[in-house]
N, C-alpha and C positions, 0 to 999 in steps of 0.2 A: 961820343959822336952819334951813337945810335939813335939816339931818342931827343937830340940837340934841337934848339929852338929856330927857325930859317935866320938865318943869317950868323948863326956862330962860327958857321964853319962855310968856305967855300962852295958853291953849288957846283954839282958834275958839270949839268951843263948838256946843251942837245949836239946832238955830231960830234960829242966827243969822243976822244980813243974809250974813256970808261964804257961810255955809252954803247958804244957797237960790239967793246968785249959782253957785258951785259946782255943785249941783243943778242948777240950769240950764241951765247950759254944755255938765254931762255929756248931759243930755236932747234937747240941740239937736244936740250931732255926732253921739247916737243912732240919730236920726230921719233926720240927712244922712246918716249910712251906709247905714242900710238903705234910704233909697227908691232909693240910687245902686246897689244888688246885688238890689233885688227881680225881677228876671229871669235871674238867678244859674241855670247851670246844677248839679248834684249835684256834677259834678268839681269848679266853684269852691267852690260852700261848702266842700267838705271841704280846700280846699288855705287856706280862711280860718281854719276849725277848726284845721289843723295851724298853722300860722301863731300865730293867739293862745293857740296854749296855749303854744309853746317863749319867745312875750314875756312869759306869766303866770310861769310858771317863773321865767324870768330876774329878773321884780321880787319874786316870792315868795325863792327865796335870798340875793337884797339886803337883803331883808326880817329874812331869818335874823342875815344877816353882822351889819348895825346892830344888832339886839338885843343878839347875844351879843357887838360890843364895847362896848356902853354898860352891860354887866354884870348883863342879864338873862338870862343861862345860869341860873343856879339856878331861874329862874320857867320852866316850857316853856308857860304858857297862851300867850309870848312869844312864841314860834318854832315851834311842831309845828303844822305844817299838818295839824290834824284837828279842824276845826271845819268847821258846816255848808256854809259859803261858800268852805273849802279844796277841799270835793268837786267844783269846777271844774278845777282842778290832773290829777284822777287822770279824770275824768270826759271831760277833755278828748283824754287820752291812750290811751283804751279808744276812742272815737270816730274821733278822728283816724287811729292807727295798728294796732289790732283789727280782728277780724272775727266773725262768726258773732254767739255770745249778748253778747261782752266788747264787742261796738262796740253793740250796741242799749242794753246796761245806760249806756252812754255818752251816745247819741245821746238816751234819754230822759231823763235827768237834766238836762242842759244845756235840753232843750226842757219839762221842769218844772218842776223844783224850782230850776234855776239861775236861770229870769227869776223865780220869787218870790223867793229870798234876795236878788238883785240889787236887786228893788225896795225890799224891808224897808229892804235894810241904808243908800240912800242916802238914803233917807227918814229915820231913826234913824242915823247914824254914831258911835253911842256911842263906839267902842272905837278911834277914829282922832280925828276931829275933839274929842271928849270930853277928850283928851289931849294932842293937837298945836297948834300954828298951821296956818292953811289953806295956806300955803305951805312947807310940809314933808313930808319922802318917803315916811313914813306917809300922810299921807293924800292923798296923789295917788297914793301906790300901791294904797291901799283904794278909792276913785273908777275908777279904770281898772279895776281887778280887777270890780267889782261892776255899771259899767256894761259890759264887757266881757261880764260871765255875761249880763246882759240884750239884748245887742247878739245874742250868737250864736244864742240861746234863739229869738227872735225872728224872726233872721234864717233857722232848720232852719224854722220853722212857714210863715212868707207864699213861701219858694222851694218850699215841700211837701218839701223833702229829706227829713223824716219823717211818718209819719202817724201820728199818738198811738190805740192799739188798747185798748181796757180787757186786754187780756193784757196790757199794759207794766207794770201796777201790779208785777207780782211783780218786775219786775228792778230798778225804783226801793227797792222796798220792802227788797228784798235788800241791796243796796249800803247802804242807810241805816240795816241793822241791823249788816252786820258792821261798820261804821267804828263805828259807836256802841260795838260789844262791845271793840273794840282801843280805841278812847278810854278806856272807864271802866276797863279794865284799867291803862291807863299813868295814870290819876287817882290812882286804887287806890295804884298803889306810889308816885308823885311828889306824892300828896295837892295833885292840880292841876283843873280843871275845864274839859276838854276839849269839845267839841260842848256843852256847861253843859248834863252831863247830872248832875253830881256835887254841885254846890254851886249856893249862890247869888248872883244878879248881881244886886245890888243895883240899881236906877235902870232897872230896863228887865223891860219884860214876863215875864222869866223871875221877877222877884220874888213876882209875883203869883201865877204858875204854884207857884212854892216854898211860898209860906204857905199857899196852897190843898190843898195835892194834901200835904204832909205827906209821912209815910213812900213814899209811893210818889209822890214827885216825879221819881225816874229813869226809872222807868219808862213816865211818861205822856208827858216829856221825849223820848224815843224814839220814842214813838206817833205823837205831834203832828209831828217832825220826818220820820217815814216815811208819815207817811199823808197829811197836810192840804195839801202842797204840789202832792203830782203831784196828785192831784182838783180842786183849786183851776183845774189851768192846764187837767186834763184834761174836765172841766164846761164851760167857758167854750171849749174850741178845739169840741167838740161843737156846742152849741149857736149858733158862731155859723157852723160848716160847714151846720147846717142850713138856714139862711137863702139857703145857695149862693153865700157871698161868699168873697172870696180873703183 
């Protein structure tokens, strides 16, 4: 069952009982992570950063291997890590091993936009449990990966390893257009729908986004993904510094 082809075996399935014990589990060793590093000094988080990005890695090309021998080579929505929740992969590697602009564009992405994709995605696991059994390497490798981006995000904001500046928009904003420009180009020629800025996903918020916005569904598609997220974390990390809590 671990390593079964979709459809051998019944899918978990979203809102299900699997699904919310799962959800739970990831949520509980979250919480026991972080309160065990919340006096982390900068040297440890970054030596944790480095750390989970080369295990993200490792289950992301597992991730590839399984596809392309269950013979989805011709599909790349399968394998090309350029979707919004891959930009922990590269995000993690600007951070971890960068300096200057290339490790901020890092450090802030992980500390925005990575804890909101983390939350969407384990809340909605369309595209793992929608497809798998709850015990299979899809989706425990979508689980790790996603409470991972939430763990770290998390983990830069309560140690202060960074402090979110309304300057950081541009280097978020940045990073989430150019991946977007290189997705719709390899959509473009593989007639595939990368970061789903190009097509529609049926069954999930982007449908709605699609019938709505019509001819210029990519483009709003891009907006939504470069703008709503860092504001989202960068609104609320403000507001609750006001108050003078940690």
């Amino acid at each position: 069952m671990f390593f079964a082809r979709p459809g051998d075996y019944e899918a978990c399935g979203i809102f299900s009982i699997s699904h919310f014990i799962l959800l739970l589990i990831t949520s509980i060793i979250i919480i026991i992570l972080l309160y065990k590093v919340r006096n982390y000094k900068h040297e440890e988080v970054l030596k944790i950063i480095r750390i989970s990005t080369i295990v993200l890695w490792i289950l992301e090309i597992l991730k590839i291997i399984f596809n392309i021998c269950i013979g989805n080579i011709s599909n790349p929505n399968t394998y090309i890590p350029l979707y919004y929740c891959s930009l922990v992969l590269y995000a993690g590697i600007f951070s971890g091993c960068c300096k200057g602009k290339l490790k901020r564009v890092g450090d802030v992405f992980l500390a925005t936009g990575g804890i909101v994709a983390g939350i969407a995605f384990l809340i909605s696991p369309i595209t793992s449990l929608g497809t798998y059994p709850i015990f299979h390497f899809i989706s425990i490798q979508s689980f790790v990966l996603h409470g991972t981006m939430i763990y770290l995000g998390m983990l830069m904001l309560i140690t202060n390893y960074i402090e979110l500046k309304l300057n950081d928009f541009k280097y978020y904003f940045i990073l989430i257009i150019v991946i977007s420009a290189l997705a719709y180009i390899i959509n473009s020629i593989y007639n595939c729908n990368l970061m789903f800025i190009s097509q529609n996903y049926e069954g999930t918020i982007v449908d709605y986004i699609y019938n709505f916005t019509g001819k210029f569904f990519t483009i709003t598609m891009i907006m939504i993904q470069a703008i709503i997220p860092f504001w989202a974390i960068y609104l609320l990390y403000k507001q609750y510094n006001k108050k003078g809590k940690r």
